[in-house]
C-alpha positions as CSV (number, residue, x, y, z in Angstrom):
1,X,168.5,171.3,-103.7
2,X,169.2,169.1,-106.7
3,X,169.1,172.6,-109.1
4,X,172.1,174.0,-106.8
5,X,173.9,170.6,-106.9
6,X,173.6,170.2,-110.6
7,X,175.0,174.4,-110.6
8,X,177.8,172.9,-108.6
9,X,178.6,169.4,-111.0
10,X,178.8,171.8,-114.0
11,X,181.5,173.9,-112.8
12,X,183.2,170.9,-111.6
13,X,182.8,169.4,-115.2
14,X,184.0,172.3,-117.0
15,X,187.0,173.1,-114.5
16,X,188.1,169.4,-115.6
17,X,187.6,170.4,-119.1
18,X,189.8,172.9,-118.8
19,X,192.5,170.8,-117.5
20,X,192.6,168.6,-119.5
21,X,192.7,171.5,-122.3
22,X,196.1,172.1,-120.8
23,X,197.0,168.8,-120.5
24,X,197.0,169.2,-124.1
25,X,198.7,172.4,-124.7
26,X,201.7,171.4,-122.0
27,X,202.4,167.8,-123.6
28,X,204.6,169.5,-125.8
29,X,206.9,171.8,-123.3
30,X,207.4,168.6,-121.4
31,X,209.2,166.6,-123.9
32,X,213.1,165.7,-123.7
33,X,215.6,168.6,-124.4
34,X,218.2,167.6,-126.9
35,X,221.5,167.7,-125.2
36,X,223.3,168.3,-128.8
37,X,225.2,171.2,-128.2
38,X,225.9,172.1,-131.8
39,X,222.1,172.3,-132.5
40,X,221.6,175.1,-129.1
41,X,223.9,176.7,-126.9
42,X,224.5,175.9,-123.1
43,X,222.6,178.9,-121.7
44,X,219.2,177.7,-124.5
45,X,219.5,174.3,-123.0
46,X,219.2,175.3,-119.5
47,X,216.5,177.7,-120.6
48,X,215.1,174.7,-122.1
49,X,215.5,172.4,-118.9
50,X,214.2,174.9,-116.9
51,X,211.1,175.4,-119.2
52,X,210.7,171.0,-118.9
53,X,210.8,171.2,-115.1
54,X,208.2,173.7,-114.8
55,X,205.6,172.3,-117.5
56,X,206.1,169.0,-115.2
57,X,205.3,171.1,-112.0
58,X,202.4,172.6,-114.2
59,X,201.7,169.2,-114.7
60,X,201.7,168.0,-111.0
61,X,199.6,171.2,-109.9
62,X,197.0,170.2,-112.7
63,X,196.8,166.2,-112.2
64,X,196.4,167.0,-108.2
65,X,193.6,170.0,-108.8
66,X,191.8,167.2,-111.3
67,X,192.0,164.7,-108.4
68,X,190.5,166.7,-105.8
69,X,187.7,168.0,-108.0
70,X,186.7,164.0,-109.3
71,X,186.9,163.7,-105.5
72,X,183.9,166.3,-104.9
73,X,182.1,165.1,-108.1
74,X,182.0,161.7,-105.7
75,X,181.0,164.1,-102.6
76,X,178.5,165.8,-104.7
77,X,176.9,162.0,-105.3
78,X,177.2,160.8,-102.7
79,X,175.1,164.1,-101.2
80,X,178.0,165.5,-99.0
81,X,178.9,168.1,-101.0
82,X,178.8,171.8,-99.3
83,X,179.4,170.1,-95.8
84,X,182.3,170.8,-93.6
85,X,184.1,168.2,-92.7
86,X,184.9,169.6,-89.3
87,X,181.7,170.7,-88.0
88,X,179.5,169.4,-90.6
89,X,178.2,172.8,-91.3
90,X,177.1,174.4,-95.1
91,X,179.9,175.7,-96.6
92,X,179.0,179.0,-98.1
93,X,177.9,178.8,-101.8
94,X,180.0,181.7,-102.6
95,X,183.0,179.9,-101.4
96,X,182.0,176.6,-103.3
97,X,181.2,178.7,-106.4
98,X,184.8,180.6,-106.0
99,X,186.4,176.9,-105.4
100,X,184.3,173.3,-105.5
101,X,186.9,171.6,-103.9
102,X,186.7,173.4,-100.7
103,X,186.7,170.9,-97.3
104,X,185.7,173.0,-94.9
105,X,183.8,176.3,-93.8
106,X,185.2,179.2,-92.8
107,X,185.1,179.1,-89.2
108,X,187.1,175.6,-89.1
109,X,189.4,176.9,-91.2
110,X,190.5,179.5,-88.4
């Protein structure tokens, strides 16, 4: 049980790598847009804003996936990993390898 759980804390670790690897690469599409007019045109600055917005939704999506994976790095633990949290059932191991952060088996989720 401890070989599957370690299988399980590696993918966790590496999907958290990889955020953070695009943590990286966004930091830069996020920064203020300069409002000089003379320097871009009105339709490049919009372009611009709307590029800023959605690096910070990018952002959002990747700070709340890297919560709920430390969150089954504590489940994993605390050994209640790859329980449902309805009916206390094993989640299927192809579901957890497909997605670690997964709460609950299949049937519950009906």
């Amino acid at each position: 049980m401890e070989t599957k759980f370690a299988k399980y804390k590696k993918l966790i670790e590496l999907q958290l790598e990889n955020l953070t690897a695009e943590d990286a690469l966004g930091q830069n599409a996020q920064k203020i847009v300069n409002l000089d007019q003379q320097s871009i045109g009105r339709l490049s600055r919009m372009d611009a804003l709307q590029s800023q917005a959605m690096a910070h939704a990018q952002q959002r999506r990747r700070d709340t996936q890297k919560k709920l994976l430390k969150a089954a790095l504590e489940r994993l633990k605390d050994k209640e990993f790859g329980y449902c949290y309805d009916c206390g059932d094993q989640i299927d191991e192809a579901r957890l390898l497909a997605n670690p952060i997964v709460l609950k088996c299949m049937s519950c989720l009906i």
